[in-house]
C-alpha positions as CSV (number, residue, x, y, z in Angstrom):
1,X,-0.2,-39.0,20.2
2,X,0.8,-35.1,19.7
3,X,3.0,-34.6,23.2
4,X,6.0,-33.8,24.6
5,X,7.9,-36.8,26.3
6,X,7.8,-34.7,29.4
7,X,4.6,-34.5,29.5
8,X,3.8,-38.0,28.7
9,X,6.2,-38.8,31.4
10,X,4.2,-36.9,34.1
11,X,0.8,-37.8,33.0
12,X,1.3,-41.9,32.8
13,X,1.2,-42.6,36.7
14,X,-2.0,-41.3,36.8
15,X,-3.6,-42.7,33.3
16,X,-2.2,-46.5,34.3
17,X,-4.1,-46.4,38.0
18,X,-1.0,-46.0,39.8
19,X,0.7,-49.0,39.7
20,X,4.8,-49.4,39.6
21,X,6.3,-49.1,36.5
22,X,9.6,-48.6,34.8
23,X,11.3,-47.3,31.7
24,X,13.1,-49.4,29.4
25,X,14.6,-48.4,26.3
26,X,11.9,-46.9,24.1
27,X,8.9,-48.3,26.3
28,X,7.3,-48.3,29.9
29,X,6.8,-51.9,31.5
30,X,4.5,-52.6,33.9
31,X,5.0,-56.6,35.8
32,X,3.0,-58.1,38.5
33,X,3.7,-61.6,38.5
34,X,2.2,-63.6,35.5
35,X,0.7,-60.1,34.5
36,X,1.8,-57.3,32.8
37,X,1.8,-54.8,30.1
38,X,4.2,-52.6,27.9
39,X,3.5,-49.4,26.5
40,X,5.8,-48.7,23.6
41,X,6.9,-45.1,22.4
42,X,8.7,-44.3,19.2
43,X,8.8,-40.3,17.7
44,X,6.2,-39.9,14.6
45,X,6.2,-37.1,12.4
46,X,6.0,-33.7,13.8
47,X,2.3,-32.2,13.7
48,X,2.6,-28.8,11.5
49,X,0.1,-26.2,11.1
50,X,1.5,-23.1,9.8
51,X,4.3,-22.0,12.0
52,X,3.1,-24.2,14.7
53,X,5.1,-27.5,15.1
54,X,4.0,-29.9,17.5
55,X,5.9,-33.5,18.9
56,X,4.1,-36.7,18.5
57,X,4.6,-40.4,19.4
58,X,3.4,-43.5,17.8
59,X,2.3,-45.8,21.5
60,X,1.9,-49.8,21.3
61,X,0.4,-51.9,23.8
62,X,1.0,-55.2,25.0
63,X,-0.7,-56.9,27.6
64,X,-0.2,-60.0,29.3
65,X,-2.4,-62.1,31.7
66,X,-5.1,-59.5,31.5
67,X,-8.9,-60.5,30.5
68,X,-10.5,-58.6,27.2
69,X,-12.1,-56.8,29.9
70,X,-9.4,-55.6,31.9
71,X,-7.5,-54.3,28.7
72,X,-10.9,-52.3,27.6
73,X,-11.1,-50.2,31.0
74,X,-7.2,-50.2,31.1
75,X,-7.5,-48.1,27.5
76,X,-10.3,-46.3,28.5
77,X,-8.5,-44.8,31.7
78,X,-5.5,-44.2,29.6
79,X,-7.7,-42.5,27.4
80,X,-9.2,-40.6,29.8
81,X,-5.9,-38.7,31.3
82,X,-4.8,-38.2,27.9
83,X,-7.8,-36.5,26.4
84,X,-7.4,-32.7,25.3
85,X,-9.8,-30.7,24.3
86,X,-10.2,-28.8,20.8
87,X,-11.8,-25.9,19.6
């Protein structure tokens, strides 16, 4: 994912529906009693093109006590608040 941690910092409330979270070393950790989920970040390479240099994370999930379904609209709200545009 090409971001700043900042940025991914203010965006995640919003792209994980709101619920209370924390940060933990390296990742963001969601529990609600036998549920939960993790979202891992570790830096990647830097995006270059030309003179412009741009930060990027590598993310992994983990869920727990969520159905298939509940992880598939989970991602595609996620997705949703992280989309950018191109052009």
């Amino acid at each position: 994912m090409t971001t700043t941690l900042d940025e991914f910092r203010r965006r995640l409330p919003a792209a994980v529906g709101n619920v209370p979270f924390v940060e933990e070393e390296s990742a963001f950790v969601h529990r609600d009693g036998e549920r939960g989920w993790r979202i891992g970040i570790a830096p990647a390479p830097r995006f270059k093109a030309g003179l412009m240099e741009l930060e990027r994370y590598r993310l992994d999930f983990g869920f727990e006590g969520y159905s298939e379904r509940e992880i598939e609209e989970f991602m595609a709200r996620f997705e949703l608040h992280f989309r950018r545009g191109g052009g």
